[in-house]
C-alpha positions in Angstrom: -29.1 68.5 -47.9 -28.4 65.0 -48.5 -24.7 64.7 -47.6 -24.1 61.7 -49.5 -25.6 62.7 -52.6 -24.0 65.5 -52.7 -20.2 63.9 -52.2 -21.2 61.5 -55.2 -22.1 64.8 -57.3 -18.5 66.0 -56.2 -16.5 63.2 -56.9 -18.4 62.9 -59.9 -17.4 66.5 -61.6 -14.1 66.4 -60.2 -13.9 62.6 -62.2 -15.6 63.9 -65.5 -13.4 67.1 -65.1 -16.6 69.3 -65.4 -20.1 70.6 -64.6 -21.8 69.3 -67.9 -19.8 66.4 -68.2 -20.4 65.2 -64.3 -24.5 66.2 -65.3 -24.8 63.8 -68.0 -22.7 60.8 -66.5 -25.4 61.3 -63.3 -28.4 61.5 -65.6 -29.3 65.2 -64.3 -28.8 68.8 -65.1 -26.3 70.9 -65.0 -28.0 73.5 -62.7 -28.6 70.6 -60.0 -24.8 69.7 -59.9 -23.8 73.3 -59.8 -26.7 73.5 -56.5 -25.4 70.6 -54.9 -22.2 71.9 -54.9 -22.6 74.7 -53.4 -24.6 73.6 -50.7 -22.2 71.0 -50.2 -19.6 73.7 -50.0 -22.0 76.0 -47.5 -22.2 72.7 -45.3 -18.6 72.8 -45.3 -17.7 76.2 -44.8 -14.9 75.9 -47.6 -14.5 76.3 -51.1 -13.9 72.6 -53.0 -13.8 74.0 -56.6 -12.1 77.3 -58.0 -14.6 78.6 -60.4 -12.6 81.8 -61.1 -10.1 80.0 -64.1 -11.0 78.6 -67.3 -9.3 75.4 -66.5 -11.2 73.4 -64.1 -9.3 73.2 -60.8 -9.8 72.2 -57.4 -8.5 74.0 -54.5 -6.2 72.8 -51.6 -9.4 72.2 -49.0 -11.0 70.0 -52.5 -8.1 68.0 -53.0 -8.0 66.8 -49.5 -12.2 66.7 -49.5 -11.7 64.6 -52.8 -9.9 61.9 -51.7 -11.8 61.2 -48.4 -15.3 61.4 -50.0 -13.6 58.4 -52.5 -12.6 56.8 -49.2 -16.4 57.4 -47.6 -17.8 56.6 -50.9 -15.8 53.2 -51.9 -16.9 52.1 -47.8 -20.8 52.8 -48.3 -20.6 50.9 -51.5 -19.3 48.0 -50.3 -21.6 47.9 -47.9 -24.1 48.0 -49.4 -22.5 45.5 -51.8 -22.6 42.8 -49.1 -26.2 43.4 -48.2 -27.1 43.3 -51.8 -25.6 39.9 -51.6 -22.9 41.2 -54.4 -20.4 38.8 -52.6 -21.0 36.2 -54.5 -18.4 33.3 -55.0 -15.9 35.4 -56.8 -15.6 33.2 -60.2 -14.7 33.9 -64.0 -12.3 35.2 -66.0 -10.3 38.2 -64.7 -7.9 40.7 -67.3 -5.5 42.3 -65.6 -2.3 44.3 -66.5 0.7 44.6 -64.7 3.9 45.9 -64.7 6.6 43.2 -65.6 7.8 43.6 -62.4 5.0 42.6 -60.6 4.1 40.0 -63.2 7.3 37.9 -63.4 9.7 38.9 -60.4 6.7 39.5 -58.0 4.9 36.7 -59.3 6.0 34.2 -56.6 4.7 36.2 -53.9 1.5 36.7 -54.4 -0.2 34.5 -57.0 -0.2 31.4 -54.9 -1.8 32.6 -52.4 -4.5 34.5 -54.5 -5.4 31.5 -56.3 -5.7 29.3 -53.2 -8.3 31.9 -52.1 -10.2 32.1 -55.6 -9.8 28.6 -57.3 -13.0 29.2 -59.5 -11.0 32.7 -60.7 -9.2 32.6 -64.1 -6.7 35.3 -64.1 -5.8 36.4 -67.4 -2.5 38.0 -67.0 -0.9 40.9 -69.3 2.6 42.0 -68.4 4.0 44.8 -69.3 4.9 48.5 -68.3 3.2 50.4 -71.0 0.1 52.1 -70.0 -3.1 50.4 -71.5 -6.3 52.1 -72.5 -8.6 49.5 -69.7 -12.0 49.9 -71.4 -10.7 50.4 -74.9 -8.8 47.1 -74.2 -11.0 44.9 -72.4 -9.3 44.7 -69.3 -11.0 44.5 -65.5 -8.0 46.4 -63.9 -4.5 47.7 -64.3 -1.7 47.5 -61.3 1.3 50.0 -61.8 4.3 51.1 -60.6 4.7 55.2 -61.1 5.7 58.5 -59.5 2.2 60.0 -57.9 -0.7 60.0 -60.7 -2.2 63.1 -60.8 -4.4 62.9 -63.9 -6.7 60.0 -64.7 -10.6 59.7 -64.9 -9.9 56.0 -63.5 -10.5 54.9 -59.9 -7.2 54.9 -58.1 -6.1 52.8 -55.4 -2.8 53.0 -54.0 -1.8 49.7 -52.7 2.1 50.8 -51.6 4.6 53.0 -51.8 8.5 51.7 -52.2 11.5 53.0 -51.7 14.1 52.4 -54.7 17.5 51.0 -53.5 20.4 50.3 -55.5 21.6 46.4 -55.6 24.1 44.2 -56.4 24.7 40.5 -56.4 28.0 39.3 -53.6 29.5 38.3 -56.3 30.2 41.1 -58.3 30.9 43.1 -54.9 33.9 40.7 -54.3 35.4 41.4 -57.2 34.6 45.2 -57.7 34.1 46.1 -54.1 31.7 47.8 -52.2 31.0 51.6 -53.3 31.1 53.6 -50.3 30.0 56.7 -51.4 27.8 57.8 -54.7 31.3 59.4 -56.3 32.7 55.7 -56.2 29.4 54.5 -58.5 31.0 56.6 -61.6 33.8 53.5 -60.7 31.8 50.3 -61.2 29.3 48.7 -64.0 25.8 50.3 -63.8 22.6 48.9 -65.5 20.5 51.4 -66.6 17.1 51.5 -67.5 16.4 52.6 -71.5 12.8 52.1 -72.1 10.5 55.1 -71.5 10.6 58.0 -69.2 14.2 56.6 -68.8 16.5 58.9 -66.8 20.3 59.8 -67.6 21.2 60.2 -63.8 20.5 58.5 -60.7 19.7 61.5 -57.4 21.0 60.2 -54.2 20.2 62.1 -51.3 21.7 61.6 -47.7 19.8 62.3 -45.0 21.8 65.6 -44.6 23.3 67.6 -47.0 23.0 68.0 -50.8 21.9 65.4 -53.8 24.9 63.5 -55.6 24.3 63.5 -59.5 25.2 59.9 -60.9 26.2 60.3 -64.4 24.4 57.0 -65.9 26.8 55.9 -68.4 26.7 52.3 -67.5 28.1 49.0 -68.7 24.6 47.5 -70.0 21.1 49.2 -70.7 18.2 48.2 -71.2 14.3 48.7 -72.0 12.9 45.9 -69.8 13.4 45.5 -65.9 13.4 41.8 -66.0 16.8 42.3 -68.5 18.2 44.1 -65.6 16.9 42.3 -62.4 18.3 39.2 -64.1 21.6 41.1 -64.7 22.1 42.0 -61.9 21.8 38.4 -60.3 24.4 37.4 -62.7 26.9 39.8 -60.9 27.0 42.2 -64.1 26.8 45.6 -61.9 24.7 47.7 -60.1 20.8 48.3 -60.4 18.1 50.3 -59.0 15.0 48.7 -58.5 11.7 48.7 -56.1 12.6 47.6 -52.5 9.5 45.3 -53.1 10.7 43.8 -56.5 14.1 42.9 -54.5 13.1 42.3 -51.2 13.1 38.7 -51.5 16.7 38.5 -53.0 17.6 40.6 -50.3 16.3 38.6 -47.2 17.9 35.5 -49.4 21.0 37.5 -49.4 20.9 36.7 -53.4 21.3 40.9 -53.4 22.7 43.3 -51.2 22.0 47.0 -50.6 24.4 49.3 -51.3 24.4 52.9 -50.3 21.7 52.4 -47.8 22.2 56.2 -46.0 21.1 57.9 -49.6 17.6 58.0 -51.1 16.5 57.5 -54.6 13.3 58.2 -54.0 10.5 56.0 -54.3 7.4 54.8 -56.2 4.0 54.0 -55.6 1.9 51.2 -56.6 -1.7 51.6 -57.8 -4.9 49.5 -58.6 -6.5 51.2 -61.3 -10.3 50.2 -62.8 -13.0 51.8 -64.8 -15.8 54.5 -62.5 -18.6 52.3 -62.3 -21.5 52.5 -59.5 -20.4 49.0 -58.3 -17.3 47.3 -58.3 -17.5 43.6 -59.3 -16.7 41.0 -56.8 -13.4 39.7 -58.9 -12.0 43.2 -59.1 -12.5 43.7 -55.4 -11.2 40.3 -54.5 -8.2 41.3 -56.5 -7.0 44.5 -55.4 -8.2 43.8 -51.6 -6.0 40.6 -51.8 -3.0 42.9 -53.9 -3.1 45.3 -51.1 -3.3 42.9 -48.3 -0.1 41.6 -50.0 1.8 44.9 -50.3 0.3 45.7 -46.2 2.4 42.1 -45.0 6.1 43.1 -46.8 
């Protein structure tokens, strides 16, 4: 058994969420995908795939099989990339969306850097924190900002994972004071978040004991994190954003944390971009360089 072949068949039916599907994407028949399989799973002495529902599904010993062999796979690739002499001077016109955090209060640290290292690279930037349809809409690749994705035929990167803190400028602390606890927040001016997937309660949990419920019934909402982040610099109230959106402010002491002691949870980041057999050079340069920059904060 080829070993190799026989990951790319499974990555590719787990990808095209099926048998017949995975068959015609690899130019073959569905008999030889359903072979490889299971000598891939004879190999490894485990089943990937359950084959006993009518919805596809993979088992615990396939999820974590999945996401090496797209580790393994990505690797050889590249590879073979290189020797293929697919590292060409990385030049042309690049789409990319991103989330408007990343494209306006991230910007600063990391585009100069990016186009230092790829002058002959036009990046054609689309901000916003809708999810876009990548081949539908023309675009090379798609950073976001989300709770774990768990459903996408996309290749998925993840470049970072953040913890959310709440924020607020030192000037609106000297006035209002510093909350000390996350009863105290139901005291002060809180700006929300109104666009979609919004929440109507912030979950702070300490380290010990049980979740505090925040009630969001704040001073000023709104649909767009650039509304807030600049809000909150004005000394308005109290935000929750990325640690990596406000890490700068923070350092700058332009912010402050507050409540550092509870959790919010956190978000990932992800570089998303169409299956193809190779990658191109511009979207590698870019999410190599995206997640270099996530690896340094």
């Amino acid at each position: 058994m080829d070993q190799l072949l026989a990951m790319r068949v499974f990555r590719s039916i787990v990808d095209a969420k099926g048998f017949s599907a995975a068959a015609e994407r690899l130019g073959t028949s569905h008999s030889t995908v359903s072979r490889q399989l299971k000598q891939l799973e004879a190999a490894l002495g485990v089943q990937l795939i359950n084959r006993n529902t009518r919805r596809f599904a993979l088992t615990a010993a396939g999820e974590r099989y999945f996401a090496s062999s797209v580790d393994i796979l990505e690797r050889v690739d590249a590879a073979a990339q290189a020797m293929a002499g697919e590292h060409q001077r990385v030049a042309g016109r690049l789409r990319v969306s991103v989330p408007l955090a990343i494209g306006t209060l991230e910007l600063q640290d990391w585009l100069p850097a990016f186009q230092r290292r790829y002058p002959d690279l036009q990046l054609d930037l689309s901000c916003g924190d809708q999810f876009v349809d990548l081949v539908a809409e023309g675009f090379d690749v798609a950073l976001r900002i989300s709770e774990p994705l768990s459903d996408t035929s996309l290749v998925t990167r993840t470049l970072a994972v953040s913890d959310i803190v709440l924020v607020a400028s030192p000037a609106y602390l000297a006035q209002h004071g510093l909350p000390r606890s996350p009863l105290q927040l139901v005291k002060h001016a809180l700006l929300t978040f109104s666009g979609a997937n919004a929440a109507d309660h912030w979950v702070l949990t300490p380290a010990r004991g049980a979740p505090a419920h925040v009630e969001l019934n704040g001073s000023l909402a709104s649909d767009t994190i650039t509304a807030l982040y600049s809000a909150a610099l004005a000394g308005a109230g109290i935000a929750a954003f990325t640690r990596h959106t406000v890490q700068t402010d923070l350092d700058r002491g332009q912010l402050v944390q507050l409540l550092p002691g509870y959790s919010l949870g956190v978000r990932h980041y992800y570089a998303l971009y169409p299956q193809t057999r190779y990658v191109a050079p511009k979207v590698r340069a870019f999410v190599d360089h995206m997640a270099e920059h996530y690896r340094e904060r």
